[in-house]
C-alpha positions, 0 to 999 in steps of 0.5 A, a space after each residue: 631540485 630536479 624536474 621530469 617533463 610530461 612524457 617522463 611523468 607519464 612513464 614513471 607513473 604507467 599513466 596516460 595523460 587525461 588519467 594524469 590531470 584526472 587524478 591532479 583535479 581529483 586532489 590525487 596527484 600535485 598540479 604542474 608547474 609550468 616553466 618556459 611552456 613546458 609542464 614539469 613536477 618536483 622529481 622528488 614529488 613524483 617518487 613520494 606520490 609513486 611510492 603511496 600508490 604503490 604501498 596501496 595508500 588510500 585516496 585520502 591518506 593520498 588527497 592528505 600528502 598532495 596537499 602537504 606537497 602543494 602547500 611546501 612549494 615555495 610561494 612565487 615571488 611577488 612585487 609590491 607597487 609603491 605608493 607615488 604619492 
């Protein structure tokens, strides 16, 4: 899996930064993810979501595949404390 950094998110998407995190709190684009400091996305979300805002998709149809995107990332892994007892 591939991962564009801000600047190349930004550049892809013809966008500016608070127009970015305005469409990610409005459900039109998937959070970021954050690795080392940096903030990155799926390269394979960006294309999808370029694609529906090229094609003209409504917000909701949009709002409806952020969603599926989110919800396919894998879950981060968690650690289970075990009972001293």
């Amino acid at each position: 899996m591939y991962f564009l950094r801000l600047p190349t998110v930004l550049k892809h998407l013809g966008v500016s930064r608070s127009s970015l995190y305005k469409y990610i709190a409005d459900g039109l684009f998937t959070k970021q993810i954050k690795i080392g400091g940096c903030a990155v996305w799926p390269e394979h979300e960006v294309k999808k979501l370029f694609r529906y805002y090229q094609q003209g998709e409504s917000k909701e149809q949009i709002r409806k595949q952020v969603s599926l995107l989110m919800s396919s990332r894998k879950p981060k892994a968690s650690v289970k404390k075990e009972n001293a007892s």
